[in-house]
C-alpha positions as CSV (number, residue, x, y, z in Angstrom):
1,X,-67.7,66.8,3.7
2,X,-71.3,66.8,3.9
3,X,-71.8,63.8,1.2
4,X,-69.2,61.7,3.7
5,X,-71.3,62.6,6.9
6,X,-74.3,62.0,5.4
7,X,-72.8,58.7,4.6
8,X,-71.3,57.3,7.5
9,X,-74.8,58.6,9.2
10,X,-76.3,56.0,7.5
11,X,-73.5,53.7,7.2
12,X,-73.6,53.6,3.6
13,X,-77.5,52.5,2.9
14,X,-78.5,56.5,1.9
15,X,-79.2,56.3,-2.1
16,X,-76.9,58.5,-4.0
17,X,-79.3,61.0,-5.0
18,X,-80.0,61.4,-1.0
19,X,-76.2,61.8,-0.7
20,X,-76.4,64.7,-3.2
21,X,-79.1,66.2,-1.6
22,X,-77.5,66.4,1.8
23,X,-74.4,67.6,0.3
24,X,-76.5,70.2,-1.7
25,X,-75.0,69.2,-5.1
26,X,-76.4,67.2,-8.0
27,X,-75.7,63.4,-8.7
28,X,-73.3,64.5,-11.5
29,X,-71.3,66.8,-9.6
30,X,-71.4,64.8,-6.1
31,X,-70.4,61.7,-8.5
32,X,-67.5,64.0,-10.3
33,X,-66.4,65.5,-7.0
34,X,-66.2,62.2,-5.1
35,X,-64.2,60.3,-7.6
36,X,-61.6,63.5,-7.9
37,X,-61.0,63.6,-4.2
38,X,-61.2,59.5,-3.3
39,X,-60.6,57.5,-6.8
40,X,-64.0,56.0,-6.2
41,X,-67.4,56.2,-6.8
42,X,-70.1,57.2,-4.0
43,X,-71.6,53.7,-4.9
44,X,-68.4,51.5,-4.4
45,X,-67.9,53.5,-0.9
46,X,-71.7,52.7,0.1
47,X,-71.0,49.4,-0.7
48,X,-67.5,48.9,1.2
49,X,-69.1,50.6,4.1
50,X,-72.5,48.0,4.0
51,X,-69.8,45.4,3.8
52,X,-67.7,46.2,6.3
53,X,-71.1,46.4,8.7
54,X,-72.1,42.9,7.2
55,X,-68.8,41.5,8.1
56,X,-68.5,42.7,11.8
57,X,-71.5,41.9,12.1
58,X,-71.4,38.2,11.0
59,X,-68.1,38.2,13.0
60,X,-69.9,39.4,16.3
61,X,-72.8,36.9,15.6
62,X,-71.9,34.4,13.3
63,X,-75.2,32.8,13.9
64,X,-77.1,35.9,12.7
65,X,-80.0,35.3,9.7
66,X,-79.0,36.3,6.3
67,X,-81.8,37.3,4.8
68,X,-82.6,39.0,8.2
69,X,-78.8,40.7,7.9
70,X,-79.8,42.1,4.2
71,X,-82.7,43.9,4.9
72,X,-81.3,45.7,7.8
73,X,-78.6,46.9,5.7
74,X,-80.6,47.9,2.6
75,X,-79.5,45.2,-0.3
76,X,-82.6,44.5,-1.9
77,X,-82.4,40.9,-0.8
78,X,-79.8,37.4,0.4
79,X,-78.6,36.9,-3.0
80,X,-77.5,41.2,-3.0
81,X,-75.9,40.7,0.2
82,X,-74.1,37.6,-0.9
83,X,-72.6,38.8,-3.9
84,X,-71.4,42.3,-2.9
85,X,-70.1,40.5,0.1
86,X,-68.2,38.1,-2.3
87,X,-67.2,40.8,-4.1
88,X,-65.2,42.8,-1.7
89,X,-64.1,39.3,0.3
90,X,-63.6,36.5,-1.7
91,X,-65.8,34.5,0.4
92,X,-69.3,33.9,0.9
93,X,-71.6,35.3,3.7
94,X,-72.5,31.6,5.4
95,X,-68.7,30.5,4.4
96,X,-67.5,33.5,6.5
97,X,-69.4,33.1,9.2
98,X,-68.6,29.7,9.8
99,X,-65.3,30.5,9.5
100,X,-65.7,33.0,12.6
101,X,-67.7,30.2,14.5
102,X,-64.5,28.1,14.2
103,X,-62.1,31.0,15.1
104,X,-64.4,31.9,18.4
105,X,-64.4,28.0,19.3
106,X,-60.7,27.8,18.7
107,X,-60.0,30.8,20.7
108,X,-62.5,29.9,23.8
109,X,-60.9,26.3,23.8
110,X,-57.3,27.7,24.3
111,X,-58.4,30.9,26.9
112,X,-59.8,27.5,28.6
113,X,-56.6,25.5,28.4
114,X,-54.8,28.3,29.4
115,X,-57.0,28.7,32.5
116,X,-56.9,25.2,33.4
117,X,-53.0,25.0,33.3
């Protein structure tokens, strides 16, 4: 659909009335239409996709600046990005990124045990 290209274009940051727009269709109908053919809301998809981008990206760079992290992906600030990201995660952010740091060292310690043996 138009409202899901325009969407993954922008990898969920596009405001819904922007969506609507694209898709040539008002807020209410896009809204209406979306929840019909997916069970959720244009909102809760933006904000799975900007998670999902957060996450891969903390996961690629665990080292990467929050507040840095939130602008680029449109939440109005740290705390927003924190608590969506809680919210579809469990976890905070900082605590998931640390969390990768440890997985990367882990993994880079046995690729070098295994090279060594």
């Amino acid at each position: 659909s138009k409202a899901g290209l325009a969407m993954r274009q922008t990898n969920g940051t596009m405001p819904v009335s922007q969506v609507a727009a694209a898709a040539h269709a008002t807020v209410r109908t896009l809204e209406r239409k979306f929840k019909h053919s997916s069970g959720h809301t244009v909102k809760d998809v933006s904000g799975l996709m900007r998670f999902e981008q957060a996450r891969n990206e903390l996961w690629l760079h665990p080292d990467s600046n929050l507040a840095g992290l939130a602008h680029e992906l449109g939440y109005t600030d740290q705390s927003h990005l924190s608590r969506e990201f809680k919210r579809y995660s469990g976890t905070t952010p900082a605590a998931f990124a640390r969390k990768a740091s440890q997985e990367k060292q882990t993994v880079s310690r046995d690729f070098v045990a295994f090279v060594q043996a």
